[in-house]
C-alpha positions in Angstrom: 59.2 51.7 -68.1 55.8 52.0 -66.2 56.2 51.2 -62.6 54.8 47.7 -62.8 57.6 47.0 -64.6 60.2 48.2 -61.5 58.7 45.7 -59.6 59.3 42.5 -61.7 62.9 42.3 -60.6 61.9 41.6 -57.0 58.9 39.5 -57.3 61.4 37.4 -59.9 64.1 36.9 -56.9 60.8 36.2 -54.9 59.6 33.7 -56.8 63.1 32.0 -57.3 63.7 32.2 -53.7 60.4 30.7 -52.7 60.6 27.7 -55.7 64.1 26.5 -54.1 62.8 27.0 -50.9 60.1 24.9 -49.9 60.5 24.1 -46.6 61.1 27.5 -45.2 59.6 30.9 -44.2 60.9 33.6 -46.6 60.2 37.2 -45.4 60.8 40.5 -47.1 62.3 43.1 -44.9 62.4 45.7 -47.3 62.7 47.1 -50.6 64.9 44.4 -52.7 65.8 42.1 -49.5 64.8 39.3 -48.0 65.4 36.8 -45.3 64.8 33.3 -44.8 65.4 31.3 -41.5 66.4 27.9 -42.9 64.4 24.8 -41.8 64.2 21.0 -41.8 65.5 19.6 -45.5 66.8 23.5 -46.9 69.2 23.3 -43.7 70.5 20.5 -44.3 71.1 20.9 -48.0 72.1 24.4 -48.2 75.0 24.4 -49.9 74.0 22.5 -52.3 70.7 25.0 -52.4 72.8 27.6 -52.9 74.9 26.3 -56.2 71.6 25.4 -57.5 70.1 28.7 -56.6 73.1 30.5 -58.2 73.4 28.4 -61.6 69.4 28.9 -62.0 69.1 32.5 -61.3 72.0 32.5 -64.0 69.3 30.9 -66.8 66.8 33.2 -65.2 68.8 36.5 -66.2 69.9 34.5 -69.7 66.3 34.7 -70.6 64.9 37.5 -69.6 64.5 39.6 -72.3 65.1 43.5 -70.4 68.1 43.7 -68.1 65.8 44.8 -65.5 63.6 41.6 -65.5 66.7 39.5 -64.2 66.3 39.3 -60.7 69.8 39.8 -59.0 70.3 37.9 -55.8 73.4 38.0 -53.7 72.9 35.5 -50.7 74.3 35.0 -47.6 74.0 32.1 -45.7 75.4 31.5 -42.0 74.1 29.4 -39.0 74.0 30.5 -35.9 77.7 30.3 -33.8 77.1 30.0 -30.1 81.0 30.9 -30.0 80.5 34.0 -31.9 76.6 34.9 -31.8 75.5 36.1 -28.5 71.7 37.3 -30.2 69.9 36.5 -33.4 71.3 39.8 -34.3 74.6 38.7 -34.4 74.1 36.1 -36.6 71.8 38.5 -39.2 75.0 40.6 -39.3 77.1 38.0 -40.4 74.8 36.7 -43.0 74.5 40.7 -44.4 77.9 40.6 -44.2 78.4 37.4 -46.0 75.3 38.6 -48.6 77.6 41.4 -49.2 80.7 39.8 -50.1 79.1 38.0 -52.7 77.2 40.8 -54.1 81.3 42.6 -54.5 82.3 39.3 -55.9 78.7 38.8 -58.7 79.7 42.1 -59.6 83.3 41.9 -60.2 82.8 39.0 -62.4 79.9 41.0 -65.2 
């Protein structure tokens, strides 16, 4: 593998995110992860985002032909509590945590 190729994996979950994303900022924040403050129409419809994200990153990985071209993307998505969220930084924990729960569950289920 030349390292071009170890970078494929992340601009694939790039590209996917930014394609299903369209009317939101996405930011990397380092190595594999990335953030996006949902706006407008993505707010409103993200949960139904998210199956849609889910089922095509599924077809992605199907078709990829090297394991390591299937972008992997465990999400979490929370909006900000005023009951529980006292910062922004509050709220980025719970949507790490939540990313991480369903990074534990995608991985259970291979």
């Amino acid at each position: 593998m030349t390292q071009h190729d170890g970078k494929r994996p992340v601009r694939g979950a790039a590209g996917l995110i930014q394609c299903f994303l369209k009317h939101s900022p996405v930011f990397r924040i380092g190595g594999d992860e990335f953030a996006v403050i949902l706006q407008d129409e993505d707010y409103r419809n993200r949960d139904a985002l998210n199956d849609s994200f889910e089922e095509v990153g599924k077809e992605i990985c199907a078709a990829a032909e090297n394991r390591w071209e299937q972008p992997r993307v465990s999400i979490g998505i929370v909006a900000y509590d005023p009951t529980c969220d006292t910062s922004v930084n509050d709220t980025i924990r719970r949507a790490d945590e939540c990313m991480y729960e369903n990074k534990r569950l995608r991985k259970a289920m291979r």
